[in-house]
VEXLUM-212041 format. One line per field, with one value per residue (C-alpha): x, y, z. Coordinates in nm, 4 decimals, m for minus. Example, Ala and Ser with C-alpha at 12.3 -4.5 7.8 and 13.67 -1.06 7.14 Angstrom:
% VEXLUM-212041
c1 = c(1.2300 1.3670)
c2 = c(m0.4500 m0.1060)
c3 = c(0.7800 0.7140)
% end
This chain:
% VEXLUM-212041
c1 = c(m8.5330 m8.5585 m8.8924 m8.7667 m8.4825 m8.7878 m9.0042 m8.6817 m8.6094 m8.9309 m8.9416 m8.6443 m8.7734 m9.0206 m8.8500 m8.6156 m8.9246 m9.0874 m8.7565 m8.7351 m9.1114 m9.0124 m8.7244 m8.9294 m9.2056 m8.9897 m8.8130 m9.1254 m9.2719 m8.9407 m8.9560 m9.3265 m9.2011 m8.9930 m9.1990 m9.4214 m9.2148 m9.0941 m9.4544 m9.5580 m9.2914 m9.4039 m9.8017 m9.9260 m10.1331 m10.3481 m10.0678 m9.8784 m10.0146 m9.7263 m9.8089 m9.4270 m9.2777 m9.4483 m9.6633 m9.9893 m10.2178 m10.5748 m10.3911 m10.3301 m10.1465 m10.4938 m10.6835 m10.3979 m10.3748 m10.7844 m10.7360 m10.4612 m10.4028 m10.0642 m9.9067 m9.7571 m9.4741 m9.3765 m8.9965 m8.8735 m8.4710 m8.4204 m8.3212 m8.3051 m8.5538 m8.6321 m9.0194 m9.2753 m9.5187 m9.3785 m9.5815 m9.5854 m9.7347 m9.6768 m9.4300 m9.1085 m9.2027 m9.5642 m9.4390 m9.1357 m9.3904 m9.7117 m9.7963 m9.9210 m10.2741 m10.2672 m10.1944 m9.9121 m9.6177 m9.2789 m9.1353 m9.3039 m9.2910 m9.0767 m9.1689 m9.1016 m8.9678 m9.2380 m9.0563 m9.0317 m9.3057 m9.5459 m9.4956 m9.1102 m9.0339 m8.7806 m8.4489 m8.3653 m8.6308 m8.4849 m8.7022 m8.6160 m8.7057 m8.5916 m8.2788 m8.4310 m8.2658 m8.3085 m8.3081 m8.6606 m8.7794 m8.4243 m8.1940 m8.0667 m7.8750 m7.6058 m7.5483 m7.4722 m7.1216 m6.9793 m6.8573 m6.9238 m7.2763 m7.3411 m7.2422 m7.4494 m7.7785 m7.8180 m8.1229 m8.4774 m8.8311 m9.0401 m9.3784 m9.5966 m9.9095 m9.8302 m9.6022 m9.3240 m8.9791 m8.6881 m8.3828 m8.0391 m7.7893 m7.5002 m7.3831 m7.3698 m7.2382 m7.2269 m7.2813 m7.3963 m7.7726 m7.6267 m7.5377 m7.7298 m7.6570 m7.8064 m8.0811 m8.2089 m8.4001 m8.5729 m8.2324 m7.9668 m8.1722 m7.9712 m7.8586 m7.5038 m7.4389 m7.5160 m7.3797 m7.0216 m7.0698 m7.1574 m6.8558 m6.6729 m6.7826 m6.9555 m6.7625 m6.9283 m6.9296 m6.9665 m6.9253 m7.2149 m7.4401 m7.5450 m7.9241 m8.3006 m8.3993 m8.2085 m8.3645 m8.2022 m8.2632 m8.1925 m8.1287 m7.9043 m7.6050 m7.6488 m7.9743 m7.9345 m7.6317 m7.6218 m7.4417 m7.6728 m7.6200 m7.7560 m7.7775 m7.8819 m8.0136 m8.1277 m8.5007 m8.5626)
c2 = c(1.0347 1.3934 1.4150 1.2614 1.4685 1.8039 1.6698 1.6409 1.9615 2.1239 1.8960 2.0704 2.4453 2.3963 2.2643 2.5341 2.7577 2.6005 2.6344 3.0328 3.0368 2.8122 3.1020 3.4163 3.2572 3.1657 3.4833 3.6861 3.4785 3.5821 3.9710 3.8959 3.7255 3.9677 4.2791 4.1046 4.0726 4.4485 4.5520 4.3257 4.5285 4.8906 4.7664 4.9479 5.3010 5.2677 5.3374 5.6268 5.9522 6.1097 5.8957 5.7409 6.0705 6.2328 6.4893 6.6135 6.3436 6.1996 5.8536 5.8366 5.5012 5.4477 5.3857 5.2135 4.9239 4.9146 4.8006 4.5884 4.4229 4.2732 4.6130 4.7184 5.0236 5.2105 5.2520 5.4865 5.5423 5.8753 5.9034 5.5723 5.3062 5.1645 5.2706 5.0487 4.9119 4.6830 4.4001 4.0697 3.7828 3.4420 3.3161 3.4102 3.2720 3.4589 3.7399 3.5797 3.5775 3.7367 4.1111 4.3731 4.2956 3.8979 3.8370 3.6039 3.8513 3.7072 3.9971 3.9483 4.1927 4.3869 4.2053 4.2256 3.9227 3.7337 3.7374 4.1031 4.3540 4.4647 4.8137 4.8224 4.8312 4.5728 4.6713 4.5262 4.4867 4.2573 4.3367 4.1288 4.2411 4.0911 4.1884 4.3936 4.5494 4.9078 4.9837 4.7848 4.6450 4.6017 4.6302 4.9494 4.7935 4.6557 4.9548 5.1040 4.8699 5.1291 5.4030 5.7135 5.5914 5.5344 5.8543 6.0323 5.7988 5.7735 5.8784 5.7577 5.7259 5.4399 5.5114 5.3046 5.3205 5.4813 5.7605 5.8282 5.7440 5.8928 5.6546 5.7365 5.4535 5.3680 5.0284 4.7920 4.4326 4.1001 3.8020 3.4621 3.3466 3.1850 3.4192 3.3719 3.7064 3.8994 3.6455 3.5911 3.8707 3.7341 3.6069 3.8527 4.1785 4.3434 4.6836 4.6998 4.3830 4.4032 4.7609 4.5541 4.3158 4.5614 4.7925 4.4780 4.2804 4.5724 4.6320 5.0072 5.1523 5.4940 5.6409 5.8804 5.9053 5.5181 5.5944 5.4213 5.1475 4.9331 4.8414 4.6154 4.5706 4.2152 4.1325 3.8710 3.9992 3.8130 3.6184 3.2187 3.3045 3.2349 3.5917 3.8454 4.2382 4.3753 4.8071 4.9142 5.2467 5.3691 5.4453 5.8120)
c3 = c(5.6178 5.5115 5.6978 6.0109 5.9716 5.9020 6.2274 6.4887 6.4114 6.4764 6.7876 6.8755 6.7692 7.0475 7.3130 7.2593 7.2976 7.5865 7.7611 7.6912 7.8094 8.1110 8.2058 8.1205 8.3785 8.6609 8.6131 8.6647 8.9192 9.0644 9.0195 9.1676 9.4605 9.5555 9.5152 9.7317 9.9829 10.0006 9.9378 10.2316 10.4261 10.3602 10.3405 10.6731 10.5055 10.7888 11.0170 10.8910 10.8155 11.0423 11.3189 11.2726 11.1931 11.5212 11.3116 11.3876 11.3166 11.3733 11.4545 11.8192 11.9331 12.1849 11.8441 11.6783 11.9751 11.9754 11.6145 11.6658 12.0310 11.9846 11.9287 12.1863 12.1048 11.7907 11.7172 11.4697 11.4810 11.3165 10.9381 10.8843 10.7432 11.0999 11.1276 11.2147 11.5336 11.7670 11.8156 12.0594 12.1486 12.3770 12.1390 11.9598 11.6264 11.5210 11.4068 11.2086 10.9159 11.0348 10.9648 11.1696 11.1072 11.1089 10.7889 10.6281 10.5462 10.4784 10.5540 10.9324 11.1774 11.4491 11.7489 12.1414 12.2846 12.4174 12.7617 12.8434 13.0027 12.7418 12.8920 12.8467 13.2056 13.1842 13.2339 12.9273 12.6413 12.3184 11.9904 11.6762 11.2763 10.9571 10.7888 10.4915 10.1702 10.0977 10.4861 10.5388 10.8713 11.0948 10.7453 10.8733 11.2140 11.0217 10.8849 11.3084 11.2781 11.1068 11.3559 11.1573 11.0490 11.4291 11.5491 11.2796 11.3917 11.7465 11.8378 11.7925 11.9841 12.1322 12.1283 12.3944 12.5545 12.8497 12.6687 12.4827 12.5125 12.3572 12.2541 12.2723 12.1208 12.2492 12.0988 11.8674 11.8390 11.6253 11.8066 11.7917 11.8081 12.0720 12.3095 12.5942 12.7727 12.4988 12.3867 12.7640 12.8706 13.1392 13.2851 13.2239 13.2786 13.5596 13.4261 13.5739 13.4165 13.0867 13.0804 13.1935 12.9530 12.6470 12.7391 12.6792 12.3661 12.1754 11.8421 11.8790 12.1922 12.3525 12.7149 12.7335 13.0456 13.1156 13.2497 13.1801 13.0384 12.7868 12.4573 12.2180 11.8348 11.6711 11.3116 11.0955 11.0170 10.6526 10.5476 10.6486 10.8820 11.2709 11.3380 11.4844 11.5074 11.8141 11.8501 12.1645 12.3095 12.6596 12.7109 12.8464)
% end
């Protein structure tokens, strides 16, 4: 009995053990997983080198779009952590969880929708990015909901092929995924329009000079929610 008693507690020494193993693995499989995905986020060397920041560089966005053909703009939005290429593609869903150079990312990519002008002619051009902590990919746009952080942050550039555009923000809005003014722009591109209907519904809103091209950037307002916050700027 006293060995029984010797051997179930052993058995029980271990299993204790194998369970503290069990949690120290998952929990740095865990701190893995999730420096992969902020590494997978930042992991474009090839692409800065003050290209983003608009320095003197030997990058030029020619050579960039020879080496990748789905890129299509640059947007960085000034002192914040928005700053990254723009890619697209014939689909909406690619670039959910596909890097700039083809790879699997979960972090994904900022990404044109797939039914506006590659050349951001459009009077309204919708680009979507994951909602990122520590102001990664499109983590930042929440942040525009709150007047005094909007005012302090509304300018940026859009670098493109045929030149360079500077940004000037002027609102900002939660939504629904659903919204089909905002998520249609192939239908609902007339300027006047959507200037009527941002005046309207935007949460942040300002009355400077309403001139250019409208360009629109997407996020979740919280990860697995349906509610969307939407800043947009003008295109000079």
């Amino acid at each position: 009995m006293v060995y029984f008693l010797k051997l179930l507690h052993r058995m029980l020494d271990w299993f204790e053990f194998g369970i503290v193993l069990t949690a120290l693995f998952l929990s740095c499989y865990a701190l893995h997983d999730t420096f992969s995905i902020y590494a997978d986020a930042y992991r474009r060397p090839d692409l800065k080198t003050g290209f983003a920041a608009g320095e003197e560089s030997e990058i030029s966005f020619s050579s960039l779009a020879e080496a990748y053909p789905e890129m299509v703009g640059w947007i960085t939005v000034d002192d914040t952590g928005i700053d990254g290429p723009v890619m697209q593609c014939g689909d909406n869903e690619k670039y959910v969880s596909t890097s700039y150079d083809g790879s699997y990312a979960i972090s994904g990519s900022i990404f044109l929708d797939c039914r506006n002008s590659s050349d951001f002619s459009d009077p309204y051009s919708l680009l979507y990015g994951h909602h990122m902590e520590y102001g990664m990919m499109f983590g930042d746009v929440v942040r525009f909901m709150d007047e005094d952080y909007f005012h302090m942050h509304q300018t940026g550039i859009l670098k493109t092929e045929e030149g360079d555009y500077d940004i000037r923000f002027f609102a900002c809005m939660e939504t629904d995924c659903q919204d089909e003014v905002i998520f249609s722009p192939d239908l609902y591109n007339d300027f006047d329009f959507l200037m009527s209907y941002l005046s309207e519904y935007s949460t942040v809103y300002t009355d400077a000079e309403k001139t250019g091209h409208i360009i629109a950037l997407s996020t979740c307002t919280e990860a697995g929610s349906f509610s969307r916050t939407v800043l947009f700027g003008l295109t000079q």
